[in-house]
C-alpha positions as a printed Julia matrix, in Angstrom:
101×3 Matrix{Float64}:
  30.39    8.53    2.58
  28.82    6.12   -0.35
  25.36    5.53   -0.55
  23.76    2.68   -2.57
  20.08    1.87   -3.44
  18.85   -1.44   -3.75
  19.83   -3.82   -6.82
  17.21   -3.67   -8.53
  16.92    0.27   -8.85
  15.87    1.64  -12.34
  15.11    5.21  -13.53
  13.38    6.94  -16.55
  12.84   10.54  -17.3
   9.65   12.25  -18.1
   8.84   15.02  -19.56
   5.92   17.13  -17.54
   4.93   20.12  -19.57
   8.39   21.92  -20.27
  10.18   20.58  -17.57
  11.65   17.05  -17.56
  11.68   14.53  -14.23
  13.7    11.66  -13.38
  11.56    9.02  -11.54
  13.16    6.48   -9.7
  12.04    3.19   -8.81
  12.38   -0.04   -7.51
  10.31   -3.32   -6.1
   9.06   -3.28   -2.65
   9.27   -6.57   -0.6
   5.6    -7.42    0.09
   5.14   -8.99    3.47
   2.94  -12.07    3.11
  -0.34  -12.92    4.84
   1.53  -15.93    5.99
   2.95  -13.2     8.28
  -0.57  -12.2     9.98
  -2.57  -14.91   12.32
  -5.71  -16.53   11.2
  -7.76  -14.53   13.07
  -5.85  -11.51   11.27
  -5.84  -13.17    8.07
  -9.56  -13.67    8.22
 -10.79  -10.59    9.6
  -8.16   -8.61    7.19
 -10.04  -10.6     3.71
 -13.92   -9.9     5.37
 -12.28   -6.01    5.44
 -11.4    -6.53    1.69
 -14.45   -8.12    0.83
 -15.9    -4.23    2.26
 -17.76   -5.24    4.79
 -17.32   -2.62    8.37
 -15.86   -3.34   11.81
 -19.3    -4.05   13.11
 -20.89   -6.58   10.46
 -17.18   -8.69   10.82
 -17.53   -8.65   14.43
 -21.61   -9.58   14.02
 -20.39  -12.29   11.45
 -17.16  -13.6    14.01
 -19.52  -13.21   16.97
 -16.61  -10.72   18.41
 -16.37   -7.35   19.89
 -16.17   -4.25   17.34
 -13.07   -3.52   19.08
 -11.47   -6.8    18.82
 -12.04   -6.66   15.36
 -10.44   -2.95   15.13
  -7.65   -4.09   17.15
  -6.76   -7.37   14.86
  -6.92   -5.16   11.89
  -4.39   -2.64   13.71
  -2.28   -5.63   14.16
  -2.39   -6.73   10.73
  -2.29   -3.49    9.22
   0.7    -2.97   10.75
   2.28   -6.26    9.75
   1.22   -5.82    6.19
   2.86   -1.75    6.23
  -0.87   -0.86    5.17
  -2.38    2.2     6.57
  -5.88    2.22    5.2
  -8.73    0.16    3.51
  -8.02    0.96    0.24
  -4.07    0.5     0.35
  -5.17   -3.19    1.98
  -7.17   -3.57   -0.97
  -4.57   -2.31   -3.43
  -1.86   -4.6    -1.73
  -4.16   -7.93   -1.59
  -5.39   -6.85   -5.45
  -1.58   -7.12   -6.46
  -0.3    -9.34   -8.94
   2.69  -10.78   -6.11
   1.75  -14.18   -5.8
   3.13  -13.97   -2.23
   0.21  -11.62   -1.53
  -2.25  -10.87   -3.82
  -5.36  -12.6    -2.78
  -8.23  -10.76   -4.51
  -9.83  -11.38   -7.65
């Protein structure tokens, strides 16, 4: 059976006290936030920005929930499971994704 990694596969070893690890790597396909729908897309940069569910729904003059479940949706879309990895992703130097300042 022959197993192969992507092209694009590098590793390096490190030394961690007196023991020595080999780290593997390689570059993750970012989806794009072409991918989400405007509603997603804007509820999903208002998230970013920090502000909660309830002030984007207040702001969108929408439910709390519809506003949880449209950042479900695009968290989903954009493999994200939290705030702060939505942040991280939208922070990233991809032009495809990054966003944020």
């Amino acid at each position: 059976m022959s197993e192969t990694g992507p092209a694009d596969l590098t590793a390096c070893r490190v030394r961690v006290g007196q023991s020595e690890v080999v780290i593997f790597s390689y570059r993750l396909e970012h989806p794009s936030l072409d991918a989400l729908t405007r509603a997603e897309r804007e509820v999903v940069l208002e998230a970013a920005r920090g502000l909660t569910n309830e002030e984007i729904a207040r702001l969108r003059k929408r439910s709390t929930r519809t506003i949880a479940n449209q950042l479900g949706c695009a968290f989903r879309k954009l493999g994200v499971q939290s705030r702060r990895e939505l942040v991280a992703l939208l922070s990233s130097e991809d032009p495809l994704v990054g966003v944020l300042p």
